[in-house]
Each structure stands twice: as C-alpha cells, then as structure tokens.
C-alpha positions as CSV (number, residue, x, y, z in Angstrom):
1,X,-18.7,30.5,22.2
2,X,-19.2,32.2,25.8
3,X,-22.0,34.2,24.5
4,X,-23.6,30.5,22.9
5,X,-23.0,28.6,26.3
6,X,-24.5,31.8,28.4
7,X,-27.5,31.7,25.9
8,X,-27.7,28.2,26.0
9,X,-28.0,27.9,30.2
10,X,-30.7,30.3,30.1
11,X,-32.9,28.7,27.0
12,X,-32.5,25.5,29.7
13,X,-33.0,27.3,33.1
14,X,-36.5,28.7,31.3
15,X,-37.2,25.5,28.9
16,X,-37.3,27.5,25.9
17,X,-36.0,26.1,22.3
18,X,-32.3,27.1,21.8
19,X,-32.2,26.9,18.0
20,X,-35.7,28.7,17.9
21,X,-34.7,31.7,20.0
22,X,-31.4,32.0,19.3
23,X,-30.8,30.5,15.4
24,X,-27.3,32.4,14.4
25,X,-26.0,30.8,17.6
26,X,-27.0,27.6,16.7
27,X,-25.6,27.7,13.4
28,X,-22.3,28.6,15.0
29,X,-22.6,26.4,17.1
30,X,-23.1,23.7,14.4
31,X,-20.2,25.0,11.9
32,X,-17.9,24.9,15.2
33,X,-18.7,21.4,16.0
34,X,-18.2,20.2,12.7
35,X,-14.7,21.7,11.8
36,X,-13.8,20.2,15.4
37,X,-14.9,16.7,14.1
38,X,-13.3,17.5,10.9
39,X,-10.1,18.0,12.5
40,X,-10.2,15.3,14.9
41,X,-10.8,13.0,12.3
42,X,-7.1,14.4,10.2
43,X,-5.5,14.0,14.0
44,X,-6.4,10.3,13.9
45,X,-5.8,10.0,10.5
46,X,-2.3,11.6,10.7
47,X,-1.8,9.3,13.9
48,X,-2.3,6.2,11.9
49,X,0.2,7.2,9.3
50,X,3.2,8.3,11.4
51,X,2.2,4.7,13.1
52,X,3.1,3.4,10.1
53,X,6.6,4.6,9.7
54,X,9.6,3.7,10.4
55,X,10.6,5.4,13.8
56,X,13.3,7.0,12.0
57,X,11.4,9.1,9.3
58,X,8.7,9.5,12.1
59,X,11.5,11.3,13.9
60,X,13.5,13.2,11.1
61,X,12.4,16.6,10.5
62,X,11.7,17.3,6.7
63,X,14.6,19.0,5.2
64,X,14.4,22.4,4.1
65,X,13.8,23.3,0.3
66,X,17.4,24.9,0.0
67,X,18.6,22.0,1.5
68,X,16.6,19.5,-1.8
C-alpha cells in the first residue's frame, strides 16, 4: 500500500489520472478496499449477535472438541 499512496501523492502533486497511470495499483487498491468493507461489515454483524446473548454465553469460551 506504501508504494499505492507514494504513487498516488505524485499522480495529485502533477494532476495526472491515478487509475490511468498506474491501473494494477488501482485494482489493488480496489480489492483492498473491498475486503476491508467486507470485513467490517462481519465485525458489525458479529457485534449485533454477541449483543444478542445472554452475558453468560457471550462470556463462556466454547469448549474444546475432546471436552463434547
């Protein structure tokens, strides 16, 4: 991402087109940003549902499978 950002400040500073100049970037860029969105949306959804329980299953830890 340094190498995207760096590439990015100069495509600014000289008012060029990032995605034109520098595509592969871009399209990092653009996969990056959407598996971060992707994950914030499980955080949030994981949030809601330990909400949801009872404090004492929200606390518990999960047993181990020897322990079923």
């Amino acid at each position: 991402m340094a190498k995207s950002d760096a590439h990015a400040a100069k495509c600014s500073k000289l008012g060029v087109s990032f995605g034109e100049t520098y595509p592969d970037d871009l399209a990092e860029y653009r996969a990056a940003s959407e598996q971060y969105n992707a994950n914030e949306e499980e955080i949030a959804r994981l949030e809601a549902e330990l909400a949801e329980m009872p404090e004492e299953a929200a606390t518990d830890p999960v047993p181990a499978e020897e322990e079923m």
